[in-house]
RODO-2510 file (C-alpha; in nm, 4 decimals, decimal comma):
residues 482
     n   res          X          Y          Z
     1     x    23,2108    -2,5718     9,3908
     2     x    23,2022    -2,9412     9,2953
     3     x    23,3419    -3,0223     9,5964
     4     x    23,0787    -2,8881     9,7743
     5     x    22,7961    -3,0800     9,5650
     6     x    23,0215    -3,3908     9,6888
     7     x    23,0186    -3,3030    10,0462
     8     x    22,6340    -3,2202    10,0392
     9     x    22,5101    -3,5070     9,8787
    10     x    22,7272    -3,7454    10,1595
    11     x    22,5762    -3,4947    10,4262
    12     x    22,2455    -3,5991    10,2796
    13     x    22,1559    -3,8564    10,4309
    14     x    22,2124    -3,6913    10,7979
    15     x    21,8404    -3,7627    10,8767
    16     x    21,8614    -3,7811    11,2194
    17     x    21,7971    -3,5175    11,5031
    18     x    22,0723    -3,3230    11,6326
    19     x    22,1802    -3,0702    11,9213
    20     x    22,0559    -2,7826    11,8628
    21     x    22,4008    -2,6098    11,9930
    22     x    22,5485    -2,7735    11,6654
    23     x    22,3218    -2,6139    11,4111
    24     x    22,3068    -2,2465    11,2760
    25     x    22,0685    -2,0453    11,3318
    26     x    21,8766    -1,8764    10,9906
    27     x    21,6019    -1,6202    10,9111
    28     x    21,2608    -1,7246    10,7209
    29     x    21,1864    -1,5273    10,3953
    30     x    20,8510    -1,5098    10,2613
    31     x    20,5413    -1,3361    10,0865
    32     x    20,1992    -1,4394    10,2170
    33     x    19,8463    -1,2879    10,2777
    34     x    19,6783    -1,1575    10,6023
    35     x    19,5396    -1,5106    10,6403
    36     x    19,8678    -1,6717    10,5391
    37     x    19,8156    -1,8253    10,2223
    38     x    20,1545    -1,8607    10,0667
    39     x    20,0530    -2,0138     9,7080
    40     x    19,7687    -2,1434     9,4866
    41     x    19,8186    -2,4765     9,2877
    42     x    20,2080    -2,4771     9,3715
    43     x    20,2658    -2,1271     9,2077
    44     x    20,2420    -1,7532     9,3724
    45     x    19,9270    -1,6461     9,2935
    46     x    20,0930    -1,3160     9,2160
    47     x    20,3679    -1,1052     9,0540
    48     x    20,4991    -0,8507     9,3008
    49     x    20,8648    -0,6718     9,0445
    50     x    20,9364    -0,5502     9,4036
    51     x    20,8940    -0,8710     9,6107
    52     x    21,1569    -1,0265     9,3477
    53     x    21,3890    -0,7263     9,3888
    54     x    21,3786    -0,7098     9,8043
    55     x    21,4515    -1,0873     9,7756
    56     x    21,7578    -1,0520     9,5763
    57     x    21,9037    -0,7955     9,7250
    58     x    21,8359    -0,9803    10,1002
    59     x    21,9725    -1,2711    10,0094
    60     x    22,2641    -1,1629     9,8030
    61     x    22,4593    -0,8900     9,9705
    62     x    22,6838    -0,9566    10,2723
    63     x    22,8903    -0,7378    10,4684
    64     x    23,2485    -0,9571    10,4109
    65     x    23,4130    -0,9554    10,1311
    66     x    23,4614    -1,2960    10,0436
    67     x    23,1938    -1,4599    10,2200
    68     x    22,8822    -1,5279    10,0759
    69     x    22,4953    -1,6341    10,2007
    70     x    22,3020    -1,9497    10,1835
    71     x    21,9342    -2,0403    10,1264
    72     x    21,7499    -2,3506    10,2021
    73     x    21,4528    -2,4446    10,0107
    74     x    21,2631    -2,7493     9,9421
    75     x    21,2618    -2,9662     9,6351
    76     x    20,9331    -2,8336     9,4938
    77     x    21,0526    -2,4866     9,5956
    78     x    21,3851    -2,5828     9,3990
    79     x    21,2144    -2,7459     9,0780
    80     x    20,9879    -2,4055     9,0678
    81     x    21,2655    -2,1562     9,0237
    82     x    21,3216    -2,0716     8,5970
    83     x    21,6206    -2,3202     8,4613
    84     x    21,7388    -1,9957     8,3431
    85     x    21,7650    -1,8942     8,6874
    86     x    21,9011    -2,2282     8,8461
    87     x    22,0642    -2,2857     9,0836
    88     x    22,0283    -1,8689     9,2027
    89     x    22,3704    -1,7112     9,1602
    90     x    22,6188    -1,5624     9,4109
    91     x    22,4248    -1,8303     9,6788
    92     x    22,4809    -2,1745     9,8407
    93     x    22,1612    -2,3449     9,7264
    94     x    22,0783    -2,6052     9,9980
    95     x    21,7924    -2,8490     9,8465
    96     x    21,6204    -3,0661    10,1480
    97     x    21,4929    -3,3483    10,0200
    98     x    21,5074    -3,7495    10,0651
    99     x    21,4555    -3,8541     9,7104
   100     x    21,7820    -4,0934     9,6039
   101     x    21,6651    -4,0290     9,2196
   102     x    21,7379    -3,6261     9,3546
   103     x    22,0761    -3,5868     9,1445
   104     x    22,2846    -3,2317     9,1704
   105     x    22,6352    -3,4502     9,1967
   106     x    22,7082    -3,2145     8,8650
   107     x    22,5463    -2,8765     9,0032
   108     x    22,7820    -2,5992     9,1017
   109     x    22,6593    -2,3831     9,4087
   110     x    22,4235    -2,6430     9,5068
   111     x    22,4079    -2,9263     9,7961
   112     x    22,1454    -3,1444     9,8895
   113     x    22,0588    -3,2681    10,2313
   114     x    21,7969    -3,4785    10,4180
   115     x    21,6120    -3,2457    10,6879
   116     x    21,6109    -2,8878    10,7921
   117     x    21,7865    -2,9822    11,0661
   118     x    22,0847    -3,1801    10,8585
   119     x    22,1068    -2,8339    10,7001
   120     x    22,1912    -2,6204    10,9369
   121     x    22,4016    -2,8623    11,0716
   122     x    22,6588    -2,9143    10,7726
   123     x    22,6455    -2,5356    10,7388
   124     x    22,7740    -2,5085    11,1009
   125     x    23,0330    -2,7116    11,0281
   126     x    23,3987    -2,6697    10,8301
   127     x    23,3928    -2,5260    10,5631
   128     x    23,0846    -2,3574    10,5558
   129     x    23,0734    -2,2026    10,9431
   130     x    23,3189    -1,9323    10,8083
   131     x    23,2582    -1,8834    10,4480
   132     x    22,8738    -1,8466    10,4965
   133     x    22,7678    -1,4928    10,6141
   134     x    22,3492    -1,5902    10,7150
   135     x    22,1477    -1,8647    10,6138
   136     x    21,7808    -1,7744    10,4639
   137     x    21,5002    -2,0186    10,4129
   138     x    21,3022    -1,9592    10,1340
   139     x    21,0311    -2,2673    10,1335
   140     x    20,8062    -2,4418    10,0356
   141     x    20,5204    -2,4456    10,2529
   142     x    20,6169    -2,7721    10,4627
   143     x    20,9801    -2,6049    10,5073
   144     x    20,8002    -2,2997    10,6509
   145     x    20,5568    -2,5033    10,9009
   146     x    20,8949    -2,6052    11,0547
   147     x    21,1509    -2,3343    11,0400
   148     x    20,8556    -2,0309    11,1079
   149     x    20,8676    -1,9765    11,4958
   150     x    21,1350    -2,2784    11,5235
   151     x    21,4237    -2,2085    11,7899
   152     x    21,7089    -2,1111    11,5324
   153     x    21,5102    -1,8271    11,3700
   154     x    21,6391    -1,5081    11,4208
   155     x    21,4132    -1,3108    11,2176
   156     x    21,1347    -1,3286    10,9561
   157     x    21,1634    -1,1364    10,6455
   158     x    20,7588    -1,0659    10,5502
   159     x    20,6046    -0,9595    10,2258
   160     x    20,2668    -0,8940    10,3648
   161     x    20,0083    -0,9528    10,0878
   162     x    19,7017    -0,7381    10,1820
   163     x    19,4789    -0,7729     9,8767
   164     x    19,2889    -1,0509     9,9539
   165     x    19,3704    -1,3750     9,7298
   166     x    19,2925    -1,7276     9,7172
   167     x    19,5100    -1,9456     9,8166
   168     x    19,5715    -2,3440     9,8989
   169     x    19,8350    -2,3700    10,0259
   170     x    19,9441    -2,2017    10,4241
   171     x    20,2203    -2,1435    10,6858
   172     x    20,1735    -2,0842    11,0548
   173     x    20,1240    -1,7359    11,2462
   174     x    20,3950    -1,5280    11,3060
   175     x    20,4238    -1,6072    11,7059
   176     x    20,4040    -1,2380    11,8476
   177     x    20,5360    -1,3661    12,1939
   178     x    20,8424    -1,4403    12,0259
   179     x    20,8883    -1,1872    11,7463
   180     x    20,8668    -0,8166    11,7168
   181     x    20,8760    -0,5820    11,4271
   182     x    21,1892    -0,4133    11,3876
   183     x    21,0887    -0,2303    11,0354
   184     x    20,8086    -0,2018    10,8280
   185     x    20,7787    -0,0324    10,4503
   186     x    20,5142     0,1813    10,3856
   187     x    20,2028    -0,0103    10,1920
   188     x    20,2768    -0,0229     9,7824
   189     x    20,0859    -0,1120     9,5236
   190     x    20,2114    -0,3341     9,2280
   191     x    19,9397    -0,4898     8,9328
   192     x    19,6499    -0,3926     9,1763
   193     x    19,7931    -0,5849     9,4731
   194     x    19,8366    -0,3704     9,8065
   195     x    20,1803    -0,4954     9,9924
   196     x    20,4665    -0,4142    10,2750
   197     x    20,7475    -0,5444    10,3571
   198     x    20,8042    -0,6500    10,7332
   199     x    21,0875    -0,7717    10,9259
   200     x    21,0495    -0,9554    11,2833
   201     x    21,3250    -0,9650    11,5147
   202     x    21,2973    -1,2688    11,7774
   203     x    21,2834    -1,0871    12,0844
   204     x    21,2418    -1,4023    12,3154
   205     x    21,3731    -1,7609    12,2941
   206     x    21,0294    -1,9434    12,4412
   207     x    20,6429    -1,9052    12,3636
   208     x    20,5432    -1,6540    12,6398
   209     x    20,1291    -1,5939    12,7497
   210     x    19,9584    -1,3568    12,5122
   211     x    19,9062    -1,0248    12,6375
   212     x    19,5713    -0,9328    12,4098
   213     x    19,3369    -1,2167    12,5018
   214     x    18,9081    -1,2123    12,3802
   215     x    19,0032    -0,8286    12,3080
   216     x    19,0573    -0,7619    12,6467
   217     x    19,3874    -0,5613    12,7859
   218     x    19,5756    -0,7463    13,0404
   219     x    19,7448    -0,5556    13,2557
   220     x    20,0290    -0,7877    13,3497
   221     x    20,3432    -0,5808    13,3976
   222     x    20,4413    -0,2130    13,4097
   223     x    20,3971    -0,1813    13,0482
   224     x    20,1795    -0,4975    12,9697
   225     x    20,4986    -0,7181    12,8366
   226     x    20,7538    -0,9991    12,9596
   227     x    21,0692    -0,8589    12,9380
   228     x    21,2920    -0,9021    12,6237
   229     x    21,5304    -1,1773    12,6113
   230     x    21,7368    -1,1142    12,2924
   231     x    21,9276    -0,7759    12,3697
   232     x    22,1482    -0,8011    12,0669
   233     x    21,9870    -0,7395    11,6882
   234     x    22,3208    -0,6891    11,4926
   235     x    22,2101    -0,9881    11,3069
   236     x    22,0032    -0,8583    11,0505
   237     x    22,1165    -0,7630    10,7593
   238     x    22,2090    -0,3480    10,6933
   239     x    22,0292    -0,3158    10,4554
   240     x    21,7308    -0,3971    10,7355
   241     x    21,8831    -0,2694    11,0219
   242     x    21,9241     0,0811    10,9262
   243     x    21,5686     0,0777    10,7742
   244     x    21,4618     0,1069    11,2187
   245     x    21,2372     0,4424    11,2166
   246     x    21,4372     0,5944    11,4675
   247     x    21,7569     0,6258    11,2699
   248     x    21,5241     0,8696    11,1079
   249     x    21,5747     1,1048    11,4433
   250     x    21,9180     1,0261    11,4841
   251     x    22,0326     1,1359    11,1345
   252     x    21,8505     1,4049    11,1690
   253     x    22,0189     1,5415    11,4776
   254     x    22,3527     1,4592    11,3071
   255     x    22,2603     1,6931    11,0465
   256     x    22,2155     1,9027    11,2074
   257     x    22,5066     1,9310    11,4286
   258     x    22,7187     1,8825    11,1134
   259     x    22,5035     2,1320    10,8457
   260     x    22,2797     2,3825    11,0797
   261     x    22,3328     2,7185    11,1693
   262     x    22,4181     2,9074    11,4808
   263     x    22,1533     3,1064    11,6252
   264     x    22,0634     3,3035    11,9652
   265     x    21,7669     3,1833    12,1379
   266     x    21,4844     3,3637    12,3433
   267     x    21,6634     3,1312    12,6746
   268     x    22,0319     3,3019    12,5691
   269     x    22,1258     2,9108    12,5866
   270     x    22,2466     2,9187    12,2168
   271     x    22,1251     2,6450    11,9569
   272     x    22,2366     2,4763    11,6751
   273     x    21,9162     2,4873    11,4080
   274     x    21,8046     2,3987    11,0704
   275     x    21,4993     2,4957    10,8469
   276     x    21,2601     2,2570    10,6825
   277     x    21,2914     1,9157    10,8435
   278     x    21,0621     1,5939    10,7470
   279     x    21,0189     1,2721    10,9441
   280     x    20,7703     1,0269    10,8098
   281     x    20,6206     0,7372    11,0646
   282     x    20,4526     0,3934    11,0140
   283     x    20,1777     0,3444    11,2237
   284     x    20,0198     0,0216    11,0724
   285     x    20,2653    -0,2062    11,3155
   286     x    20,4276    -0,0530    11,5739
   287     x    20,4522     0,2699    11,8237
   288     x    20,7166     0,5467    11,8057
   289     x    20,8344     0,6011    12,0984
   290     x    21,1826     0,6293    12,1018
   291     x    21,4186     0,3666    12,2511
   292     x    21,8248     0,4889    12,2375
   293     x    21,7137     0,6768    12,5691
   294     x    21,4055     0,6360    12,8207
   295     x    21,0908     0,8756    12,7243
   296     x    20,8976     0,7420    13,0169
   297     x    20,5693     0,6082    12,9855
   298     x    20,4235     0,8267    13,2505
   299     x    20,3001     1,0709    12,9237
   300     x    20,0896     0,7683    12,8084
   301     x    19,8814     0,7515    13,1623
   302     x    19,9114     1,1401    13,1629
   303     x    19,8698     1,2904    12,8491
   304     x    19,6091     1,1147    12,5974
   305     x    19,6421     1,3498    12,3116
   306     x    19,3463     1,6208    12,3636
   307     x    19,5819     1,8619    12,5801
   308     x    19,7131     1,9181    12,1863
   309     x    19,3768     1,9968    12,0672
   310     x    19,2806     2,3575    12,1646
   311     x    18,9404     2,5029    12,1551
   312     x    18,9095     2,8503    11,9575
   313     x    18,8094     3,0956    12,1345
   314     x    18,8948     3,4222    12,2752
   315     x    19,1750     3,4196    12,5506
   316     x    19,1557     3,6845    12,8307
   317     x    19,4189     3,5283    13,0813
   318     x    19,5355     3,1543    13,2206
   319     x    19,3089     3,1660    13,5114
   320     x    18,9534     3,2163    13,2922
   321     x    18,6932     2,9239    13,2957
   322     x    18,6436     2,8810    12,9291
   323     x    18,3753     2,6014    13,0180
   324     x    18,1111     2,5731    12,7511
   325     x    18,3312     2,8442    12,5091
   326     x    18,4655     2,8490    12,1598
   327     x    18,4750     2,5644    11,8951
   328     x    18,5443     2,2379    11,9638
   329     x    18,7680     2,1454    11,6909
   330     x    18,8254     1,8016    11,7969
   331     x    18,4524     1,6578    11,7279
   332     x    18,4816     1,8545    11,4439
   333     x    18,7462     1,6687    11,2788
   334     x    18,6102     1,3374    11,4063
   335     x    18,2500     1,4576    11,2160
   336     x    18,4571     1,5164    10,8860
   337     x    18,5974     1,1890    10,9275
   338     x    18,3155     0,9601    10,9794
   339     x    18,0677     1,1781    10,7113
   340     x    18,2773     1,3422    10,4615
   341     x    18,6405     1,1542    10,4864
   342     x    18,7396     1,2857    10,1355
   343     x    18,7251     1,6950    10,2634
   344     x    19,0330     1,8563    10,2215
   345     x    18,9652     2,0639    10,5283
   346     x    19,0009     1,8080    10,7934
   347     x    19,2042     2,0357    11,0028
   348     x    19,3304     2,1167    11,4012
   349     x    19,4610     2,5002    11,4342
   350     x    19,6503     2,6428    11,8029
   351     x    19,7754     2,9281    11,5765
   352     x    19,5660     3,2081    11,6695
   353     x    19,7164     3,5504    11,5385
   354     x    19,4676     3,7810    11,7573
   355     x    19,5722     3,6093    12,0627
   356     x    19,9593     3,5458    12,0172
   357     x    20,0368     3,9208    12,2119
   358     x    19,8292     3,7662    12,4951
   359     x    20,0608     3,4570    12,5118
   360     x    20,3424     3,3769    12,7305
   361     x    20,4916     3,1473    12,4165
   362     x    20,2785     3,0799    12,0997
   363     x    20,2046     2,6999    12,0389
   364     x    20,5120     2,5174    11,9125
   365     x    20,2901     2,2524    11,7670
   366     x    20,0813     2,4667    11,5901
   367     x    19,9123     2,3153    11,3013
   368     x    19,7635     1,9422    11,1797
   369     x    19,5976     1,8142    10,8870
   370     x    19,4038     1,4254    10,8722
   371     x    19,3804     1,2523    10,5338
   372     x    19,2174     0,9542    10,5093
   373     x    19,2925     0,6428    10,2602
   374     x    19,2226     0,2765    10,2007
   375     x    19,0764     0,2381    10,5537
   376     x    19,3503     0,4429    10,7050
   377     x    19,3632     0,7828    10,8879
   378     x    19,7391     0,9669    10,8514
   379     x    19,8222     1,2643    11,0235
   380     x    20,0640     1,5674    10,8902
   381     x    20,1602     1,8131    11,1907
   382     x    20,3408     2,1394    11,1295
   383     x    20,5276     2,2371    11,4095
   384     x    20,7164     2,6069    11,4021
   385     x    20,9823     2,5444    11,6401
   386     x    21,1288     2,2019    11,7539
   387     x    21,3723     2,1160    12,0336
   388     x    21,5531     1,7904    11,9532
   389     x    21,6906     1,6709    12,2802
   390     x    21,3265     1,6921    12,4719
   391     x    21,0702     1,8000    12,2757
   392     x    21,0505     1,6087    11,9466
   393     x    21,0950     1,2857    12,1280
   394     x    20,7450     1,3461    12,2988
   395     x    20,5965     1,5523    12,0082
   396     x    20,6559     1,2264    11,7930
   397     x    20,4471     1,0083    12,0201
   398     x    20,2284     1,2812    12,1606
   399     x    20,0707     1,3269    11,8000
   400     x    20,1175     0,9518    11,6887
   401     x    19,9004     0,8915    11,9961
   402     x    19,6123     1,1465    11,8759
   403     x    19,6404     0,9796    11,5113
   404     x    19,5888     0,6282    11,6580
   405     x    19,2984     0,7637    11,9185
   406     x    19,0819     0,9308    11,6383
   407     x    19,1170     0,6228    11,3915
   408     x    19,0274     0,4140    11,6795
   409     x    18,6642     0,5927    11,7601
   410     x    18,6183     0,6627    11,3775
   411     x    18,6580     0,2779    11,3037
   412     x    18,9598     0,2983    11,0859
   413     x    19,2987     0,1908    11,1458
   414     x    19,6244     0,4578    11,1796
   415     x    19,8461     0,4994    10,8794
   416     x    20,1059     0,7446    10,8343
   417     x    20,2141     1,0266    11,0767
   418     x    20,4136     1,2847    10,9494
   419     x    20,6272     1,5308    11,1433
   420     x    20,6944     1,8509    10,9517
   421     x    20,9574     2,0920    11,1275
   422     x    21,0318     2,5048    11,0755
   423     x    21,3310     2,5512    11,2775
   424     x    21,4357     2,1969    11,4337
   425     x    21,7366     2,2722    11,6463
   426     x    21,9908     2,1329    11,9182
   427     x    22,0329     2,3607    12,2234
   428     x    22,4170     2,4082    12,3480
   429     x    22,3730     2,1755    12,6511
   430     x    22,2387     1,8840    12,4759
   431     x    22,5111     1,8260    12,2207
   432     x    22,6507     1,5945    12,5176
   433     x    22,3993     1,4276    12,6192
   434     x    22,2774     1,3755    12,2533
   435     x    22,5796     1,2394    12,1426
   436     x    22,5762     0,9909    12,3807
   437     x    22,2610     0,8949    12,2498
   438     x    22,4028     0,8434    11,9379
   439     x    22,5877     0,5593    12,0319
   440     x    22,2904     0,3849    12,2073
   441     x    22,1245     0,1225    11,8916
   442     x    21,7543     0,1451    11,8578
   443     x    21,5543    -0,1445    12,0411
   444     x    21,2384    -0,2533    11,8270
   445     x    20,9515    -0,0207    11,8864
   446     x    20,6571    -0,1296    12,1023
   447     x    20,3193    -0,1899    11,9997
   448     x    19,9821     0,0052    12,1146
   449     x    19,6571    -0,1577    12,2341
   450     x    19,3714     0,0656    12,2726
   451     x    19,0663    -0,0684    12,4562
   452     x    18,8522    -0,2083    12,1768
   453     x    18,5197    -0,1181    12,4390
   454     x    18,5901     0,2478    12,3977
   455     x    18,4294     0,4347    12,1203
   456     x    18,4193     0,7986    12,2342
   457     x    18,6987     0,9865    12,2253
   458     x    18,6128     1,1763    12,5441
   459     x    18,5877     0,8706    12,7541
   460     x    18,9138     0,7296    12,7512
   461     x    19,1603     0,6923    13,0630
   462     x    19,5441     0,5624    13,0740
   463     x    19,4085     0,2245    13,1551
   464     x    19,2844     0,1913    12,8124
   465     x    19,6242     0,2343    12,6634
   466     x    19,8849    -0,0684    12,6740
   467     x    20,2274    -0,0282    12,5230
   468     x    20,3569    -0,3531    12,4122
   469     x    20,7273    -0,4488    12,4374
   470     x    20,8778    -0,1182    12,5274
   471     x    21,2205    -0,1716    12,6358
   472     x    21,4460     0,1515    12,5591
   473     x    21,7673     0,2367    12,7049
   474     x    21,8524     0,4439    12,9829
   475     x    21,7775     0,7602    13,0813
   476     x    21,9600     1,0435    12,9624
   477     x    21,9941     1,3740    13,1550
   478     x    21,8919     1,7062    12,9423
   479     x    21,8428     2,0176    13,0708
   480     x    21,5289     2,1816    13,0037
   481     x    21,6011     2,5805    12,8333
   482     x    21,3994     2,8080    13,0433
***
C-alpha cells in the first residue's frame, strides 16, 4: 500500500488535460435537497443512519474477489471524514488536490493527485486498471460541479433530501437528457427528515433538447424521446441493478413456475398458479411499463384509465344504453379526495354479486382502494384472477395510469401503486415465450407527462399523455386463452 502512496503522490502533479479515451469512467455519489444544496458551513446539515449505511455498502462491495473500489474526493471532503475513520477502509482513497504542504507519503490506501482528470487517468493505468472494480466520487461541492453530468459518468447515486433545509453550498442539476432513473427507494423518514435513494443510469453520451419545455408537451417522436444511446447497464453495481422494479415481475413468474400449483382452467389450456401475490410500485419517478418485452404504447392513446372504473348500476344485457344511470364512482372518489382525503372509504368496486349470473366473465380487476399521504395519492388494487404472460403486464400500467390521472386533477402527486393478486398464474403456452423473457434485462422505465392544462378528469385525450424514454425489447408472441 505504500507503494501506492509513492506512485500517487508522483502522479500528482499530472495537471494537465488528457484524452478522454485514457481515463476511466466513475459514478457520482451524493445526498442533496430538491434545490440541490449539498451542505451548510462545510458540514451536512443532516444525519441520515441510512444515507451512511447505503454509502458503505455502495462503495465497499465488489463482485471480484480480490479487487477492490476507489473513491475520489476533494481535500476538504478528505479533511471532513472522522480521523477515526481515515483514510475509509477496504477503499483506494484518491485525494485531488494541488497543495505541496498536502502530505499522505506515510498513508496506506491513500494517493493524492492534481485534477479529476489526473485521477481517472492513473486509475486507468497499471496497476490500478485491473485491481480497481468502479471508481465513485464522493465530493466536495467543486468536485461535483465537474464530475456531475461530465462525459465519464456512468451513473449518479442520489440521496434525495426532501425536507426542505438550508443550505450554502450547491451542485448542478441532474441533466435529464442524459440520465434516467433506473431505481428509486420508497420515501423514509430518519430524525424528521423525508428521503429516497435514486440511481441515474446515463442513457445518452451528449446533452439532447428537452422534451418538457414552459410546461408544454412536445410531441417530437413516437413516444416524445431521442432514442437511447447506452444499451448496456451491467455497470452498476448488484446491489443497484437488481433493485429495477421489474425484477419484481420476473421473480414473481419464476415462482411461480418453480412453487405454484397445477390447476384446470375455464379455457381447458391448463395453468400453472399461485395464491396471494404482492407487487409494490414507485410512482414518484418513473412509469411501469414493462421493458424485457414490447407492451405497446397504443393502450396509452387508447385506454386512459376510466374503461376500469365502472358505474353501479343494474345490468340487463351488453347492448343497453346506461346513459345518465347508476353511480358514478369515479367523481366520487375524486370528491373524497379533494374534501375529506383522510376517509377510509375512498373506494372503486366492479364486484357486483347481483349481477355476476348476468356476466359473460366477472371483472378480473375487481376492487381498488386510494390513500392519501404527505401530498401523495397511492393506489392498492385487488385483482381475483391474474394472467402473467398478458394481463398483468397491462393491469400494472393500466391502474398506475388511473393513480397518476386522479393525483393529477386532485393537485397531488402519485405515490405508491400496489398490485395485490388472488390466483396469479402462468397459462401452459406461455411458459415459452415467458422464459424467453426471462433472459431479456430490464431497460430503465420511462417517465409520464400529463398535460399540466388539464384539470378534469373527463377531458383528457391520448395527446395529453407523453411517455418519456420508453425503449423495451422486442415483442414477444403469447397466445391469448379463449
Amino acid at each position: 500500500m505504500a507503494a501506492e502512496s509513492q506512485i500517487g503522490i508522483a502522479n500528482g502533479n499530472c495537471n494537465g488535460s488528457v484524452p478522454s479515451s485514457s481515463l476511466r469512467t466513475y459514478h457520482v455519489v451524493v445526498a442533496g435537497t430538491r434545490a440541490m444544496g449539498i451542505g451548510k458551513n462545510g458540514e451536512l446539515p443532516w444525519r441520515l443512519p441510512s444515507d451512511l449505511k447505503f454509502f458503505k455498502n455502495l462503495t465497499l462491495t465488489t463482485i471480484e474477489t480480490g479487487k477492490r473500489n476507489a473513491i475520489i474526493m476533494g481535500r476538504k471532503t478528505w479533511e471532513s471524514i472522522p480521523l477515526d475513520y481515515r483514510p475509509l477502509s477496504g477503499r483506494l482513497n484518491v485525494v485531488l488536490t494541488r497543495s505541496e504542504s498536502f502530505g499522505i507519503a506515510a498513508a496506506e490506501n491513500v494517493i493524492k493527485c492534481g485534477s479529476l482528470s489526473s485521477a481517472l487517468e492513473l486509475l486507468a493505468s497499471s496497476p490500478y486498471h485491473s485491481s480497481i472494480e468502479r471508481v465513485f466520487v464522493i465530493g466536495g461541492g467543486e468536485i461535483f460541479r465537474e464530475a456531475l453530468n461530465g462525459p465519464g459518468c456512468d451513473a449518479i447515486h442520489f440521496i434525495d433530501v426532501e425536507t426542505r433545509l438550508e443550505c450554502d453550498t450547491f451542485m448542478p442539476e441532474i441533466d435529464t437528457s442524459m440520465f434516467h432513473p433506473w431505481y428509486s427507494s420508497f420515501p423514509t423518514e430518519e430524525n424528521n427528515i423525508r428521503y429516497s435513494f435514486i440511481t441515474y443510469v446515463r442513457v445518452r453520451h451528449s446533452k439532447v433538447e428537452s422534451l418538457i419545455q414552459n410546461n408544454k408537451l412536445l410531441s417530437n417522436g413516437k413516444n416524445g424521446s431521442a432514442k437511447f444511446e447506452v444499451k448496456d447497464f451491467s455497470f452498476l453495481p448488484k446491489m443497484v441493478f437488481e433493485r429495477h422494479e421489474e425484477y419484481m415481475y420476473l421473480r414473481l413468474f419464476k415462482d411461480i413456475l418453480s412453487n405454484g400449483t397445477s390447476k384446470t382452467d375455464r379455457t381447458c389450456t391448463g395453468t400453472i398458479s399461485k395464491f396471494g401475490c404482492q407487487m409494490r410500485f414507485n410512482l414518484r419517478r418513473t412509469f411501469p411499463l414493462l421493458t424485457t418485452k414490447c407492451s405497446g404504447e397504443e393502450w396509452l392513446r387508447n385506454f386512459y384509465g376510466l374503461s376500469a372504473v365502472p358505474l353501479m348500476l343494474r345490468y340487463t344485457d351488453m347492448h343497453a344504453d346506461y346513459t345518465g344511470q347508476g353511480f358514478d364512482q369515479l367523481m366520487d372518489v375524486i370528491d373524497k379526495i379533494k374534501n375529506n382525503p383522510d376517509y377510509r372509504q375512498i373506494i372503486l368496486s366492479a364486484w357486483n354479486p347481483s349481477d355476476l349470473k348476468l356476466m359473460a366473465l366477472p371483472p378480473c380487476h375487481m376492487f381498488s382502494q386510494f390513500y392519501v399521504s404527505n401530498g401523495e395519492l397511492s393506489c392498492q388494487m385487488y385483482q381475483r384472477s391474474a394472467d402473467m404472460g398478458l394481463g398483468v403486464p397491462f393491469n400494472i400500467a393500466s391502474y398506475s395510469l388511473l393513480t397518476c390521472m386522479i393525483a393529477h386533477v386532485c393537485g397531488l402527486s402519485p405515490g405508491d401503486c400496489i398490485h395485490v393478486i388472488g390466483d396469479a398464474h402462468v397459462y401452459s403456452t406461455h411458459i415459452q415465450p415467458l422464459q424467453e423473457q426471462l433472459g431479456k434485462v430490464p431497460k430503465p422505465f420511462p417517465v409520464l407527462k400529463i398535460n399540466p392544462e388539464k384539470k378534469d378528469i373527463d377531458s383528457f385525450v391520448g395527446a395529453d399523455f407523453k411517455l418519456i424514454g420508453y425503449e423495451p425489447h422486442e415483442k414477444i408472441e403469447m397466445k391469448m386463452a379463449i
